[in-house]
C-alpha positions in Angstrom: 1.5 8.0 6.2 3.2 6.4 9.1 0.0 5.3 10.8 -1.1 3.7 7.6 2.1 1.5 7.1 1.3 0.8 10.9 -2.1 -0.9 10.2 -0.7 -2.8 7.6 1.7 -4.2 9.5 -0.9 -5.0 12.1 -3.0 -6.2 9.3 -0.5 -9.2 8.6 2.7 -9.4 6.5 0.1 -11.4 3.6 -1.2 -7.9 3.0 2.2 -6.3 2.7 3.2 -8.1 0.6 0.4 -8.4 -1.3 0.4 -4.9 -1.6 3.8 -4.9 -2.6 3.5 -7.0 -5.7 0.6 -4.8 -6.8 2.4 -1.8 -6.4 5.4 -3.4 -8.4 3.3 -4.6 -11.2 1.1 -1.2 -11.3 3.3 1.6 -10.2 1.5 4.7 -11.8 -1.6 3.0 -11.5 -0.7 2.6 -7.6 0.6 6.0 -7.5 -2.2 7.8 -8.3 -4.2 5.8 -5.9 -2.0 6.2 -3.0 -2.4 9.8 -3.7 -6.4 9.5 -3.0 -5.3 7.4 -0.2 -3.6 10.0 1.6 -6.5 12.2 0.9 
């Protein structure tokens, strides 16, 4: 998990922070997904 909050830092702040928003406006959505994410 750390790595991956690593490469999107890396990636830019835009992409935090657009990823932030998402996950704000979909949170169980983004919850499942992070959990295929980690897989």
């Amino acid at each position: 998990m750390h790595s991956r909050i690593e490469y999107i830092h890396r990636s830019g702040r835009k992409i935090l922070f657009a990823r932030t928003a998402f996950f704000r406006i979909n949170k169980k959505s983004m919850r499942l997904r992070h959990r295929f994410f980690i897989d």
